[in-house]
C-alpha positions in Angstrom: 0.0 0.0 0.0 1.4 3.5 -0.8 2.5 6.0 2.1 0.2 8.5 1.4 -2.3 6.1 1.7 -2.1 5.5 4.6 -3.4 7.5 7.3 -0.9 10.1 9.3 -2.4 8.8 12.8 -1.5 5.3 12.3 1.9 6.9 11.3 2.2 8.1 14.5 1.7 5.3 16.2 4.2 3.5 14.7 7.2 5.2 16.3 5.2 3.8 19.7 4.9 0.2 18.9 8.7 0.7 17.7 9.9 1.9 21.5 8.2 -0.6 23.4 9.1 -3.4 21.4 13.2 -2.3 21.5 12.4 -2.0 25.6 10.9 -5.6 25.5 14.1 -6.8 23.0 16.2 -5.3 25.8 14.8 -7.8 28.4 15.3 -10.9 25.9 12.3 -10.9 24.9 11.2 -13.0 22.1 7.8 -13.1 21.3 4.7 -11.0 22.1 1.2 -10.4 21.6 -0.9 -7.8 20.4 -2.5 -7.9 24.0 0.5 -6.9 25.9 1.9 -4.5 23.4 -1.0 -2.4 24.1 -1.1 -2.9 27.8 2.6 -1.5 26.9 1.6 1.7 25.1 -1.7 2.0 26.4 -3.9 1.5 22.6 -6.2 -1.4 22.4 -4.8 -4.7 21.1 -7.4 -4.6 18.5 -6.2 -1.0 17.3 -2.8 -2.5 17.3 -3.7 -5.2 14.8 -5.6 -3.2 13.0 -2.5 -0.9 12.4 0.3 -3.5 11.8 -2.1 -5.0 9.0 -2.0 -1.8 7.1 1.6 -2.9 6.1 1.1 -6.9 5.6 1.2 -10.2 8.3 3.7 -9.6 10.8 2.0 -12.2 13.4 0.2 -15.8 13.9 -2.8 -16.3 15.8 -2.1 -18.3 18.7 1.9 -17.5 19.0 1.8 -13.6 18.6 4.6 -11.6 17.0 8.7 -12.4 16.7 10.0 -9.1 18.0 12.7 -9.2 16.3 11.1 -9.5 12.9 8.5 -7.1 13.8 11.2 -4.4 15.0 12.7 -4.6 12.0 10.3 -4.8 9.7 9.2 -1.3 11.6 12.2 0.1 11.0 11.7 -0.3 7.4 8.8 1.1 7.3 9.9 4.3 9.4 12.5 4.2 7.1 15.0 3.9 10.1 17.2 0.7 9.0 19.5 3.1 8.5 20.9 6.8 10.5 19.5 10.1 8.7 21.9 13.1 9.3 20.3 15.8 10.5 20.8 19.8 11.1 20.3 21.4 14.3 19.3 25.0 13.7 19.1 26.9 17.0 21.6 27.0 19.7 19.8 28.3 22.7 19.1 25.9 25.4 16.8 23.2 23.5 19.3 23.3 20.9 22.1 22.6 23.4 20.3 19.9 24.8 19.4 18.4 21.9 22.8 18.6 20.6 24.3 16.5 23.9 21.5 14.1 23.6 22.7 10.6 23.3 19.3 8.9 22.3 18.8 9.6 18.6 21.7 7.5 17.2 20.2 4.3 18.1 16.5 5.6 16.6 17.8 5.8 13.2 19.1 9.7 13.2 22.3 11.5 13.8 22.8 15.1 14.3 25.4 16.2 12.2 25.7 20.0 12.2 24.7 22.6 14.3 24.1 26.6 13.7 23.4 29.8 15.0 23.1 33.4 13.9 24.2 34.9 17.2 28.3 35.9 16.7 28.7 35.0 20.5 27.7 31.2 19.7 29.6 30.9 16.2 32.5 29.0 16.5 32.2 28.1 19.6 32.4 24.2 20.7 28.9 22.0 21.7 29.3 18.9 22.8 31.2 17.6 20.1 30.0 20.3 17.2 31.5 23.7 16.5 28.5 25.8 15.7 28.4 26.7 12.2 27.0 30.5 11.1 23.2 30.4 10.1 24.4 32.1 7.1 25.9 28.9 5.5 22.8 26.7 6.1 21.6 26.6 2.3 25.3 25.7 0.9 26.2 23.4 4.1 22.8 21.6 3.6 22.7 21.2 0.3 26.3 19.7 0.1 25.6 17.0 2.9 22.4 15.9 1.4 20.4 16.7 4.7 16.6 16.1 4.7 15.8 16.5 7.8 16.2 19.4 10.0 15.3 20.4 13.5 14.4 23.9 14.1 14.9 25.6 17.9 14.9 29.3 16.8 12.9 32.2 17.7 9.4 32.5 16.5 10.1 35.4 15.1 12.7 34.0 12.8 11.5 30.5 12.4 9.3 31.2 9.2 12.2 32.6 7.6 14.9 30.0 8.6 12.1 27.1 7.5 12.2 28.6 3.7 16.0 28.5 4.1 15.9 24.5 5.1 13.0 24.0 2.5 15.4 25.9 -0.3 18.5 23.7 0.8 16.6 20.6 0.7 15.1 19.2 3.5 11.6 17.7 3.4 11.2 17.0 6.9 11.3 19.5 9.6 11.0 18.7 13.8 9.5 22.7 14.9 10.2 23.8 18.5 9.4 27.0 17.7 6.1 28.3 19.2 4.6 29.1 16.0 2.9 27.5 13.4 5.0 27.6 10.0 4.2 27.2 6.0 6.0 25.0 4.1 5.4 23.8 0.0 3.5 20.3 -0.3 5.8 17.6 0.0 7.9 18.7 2.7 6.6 17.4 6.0 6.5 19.4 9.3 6.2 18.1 12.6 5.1 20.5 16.0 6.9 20.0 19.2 5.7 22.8 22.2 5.4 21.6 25.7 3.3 24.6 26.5 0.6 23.2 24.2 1.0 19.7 26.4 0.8 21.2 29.8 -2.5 23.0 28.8 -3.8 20.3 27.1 -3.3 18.3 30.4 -4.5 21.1 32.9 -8.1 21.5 31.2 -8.7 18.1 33.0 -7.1 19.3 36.2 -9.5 20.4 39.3 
């Protein structure tokens, strides 16, 4: 079945299945069933089923799933078999964090250059990247091949920076910035704000 096919929430879910299937592969796990993957991620077994056949038979009734086939057969279909470089454009404190982080290597991504506009940051050592100027994204982008970007800029400058990215190449951009952005069809944006989760969680607070 094509990608754009198939729907972006079942998309979503994937990554989820992915994560607790690696944790259970981590224990020795071998096999596992559609029942306890969702008591794992907290989505109905049938749901879980339902998604996994959107992409063929990855199980048998009565003996469940081989984790290790279905891990990787996930990873194929994230497209995560192998590591996507990525750009880190930003270098206030999410963007220092981010580039320290150890987790994405193993997830099928690795950060491989880092900028800023601000003359104080330029040049200057993070974790093990020298922060490149903001002026050289479109060239330094376009050289490396880099599709995917992850933006921790002002809002006030993220619009601007995206159309840089979009110009260079990338088609897939991770947006801290508070602010929603417009990209051309075919590149695919993706909203991270903890603000918006706090309040979504607080409506249900007394």
């Amino acid at each position: 079945m094509k990608k754009r096919e198939i729907p972006d929430i079942i998309v979503s879910r994937l990554p989820v299945y992915l994560r607790a299937l690696r944790r259970m592969q981590a224990q020795n796990q071998q096999t596992t069933s559609s029942q306890e993957l969702g008591e794992q991620v907290g989505i109905s077994a049938a749901q879980i089923r339902k998604d996994l056949s959107q992409f063929g038979e990855f199980g048998k009734q009565g003996t469940g799933y081989n984790i290790a086939f279905l891990v990787g057969k996930l990873r194929e279909i994230l497209q995560v078999e192998h590591a996507w470089d990525v750009a880190l454009v930003g270098m206030g404190d999410m963007g220092h964090a981010l580039a320290r982080y150890q987790g994405f290597s193993d997830r099928g991504f690795r950060v491989a250059m880092v900028f800023d506009n601000d003359p104080e940051k330029i040049g200057k050592q993070v974790g093990e990247f020298i922060v490149r100027d903001a002026r050289e994204i479109g060239n330094a982008i376009r050289e490396a091949g880099i599709k995917v970007a992850m933006l921790c800029v002002p809002a006030t400058i993220a619009q601007a920076v995206t159309t840089q990215l979009v110009e260079a190449g990338v088609r897939a951009i991770l947006n801290y910035a508070p602010i929603s952005l417009s990209v051309p069809a075919g590149v695919r944006l993706q909203y991270l704000d903890p603000s918006i989760g706090l309040q979504r969680m607080t409506y249900y607070l007394d």
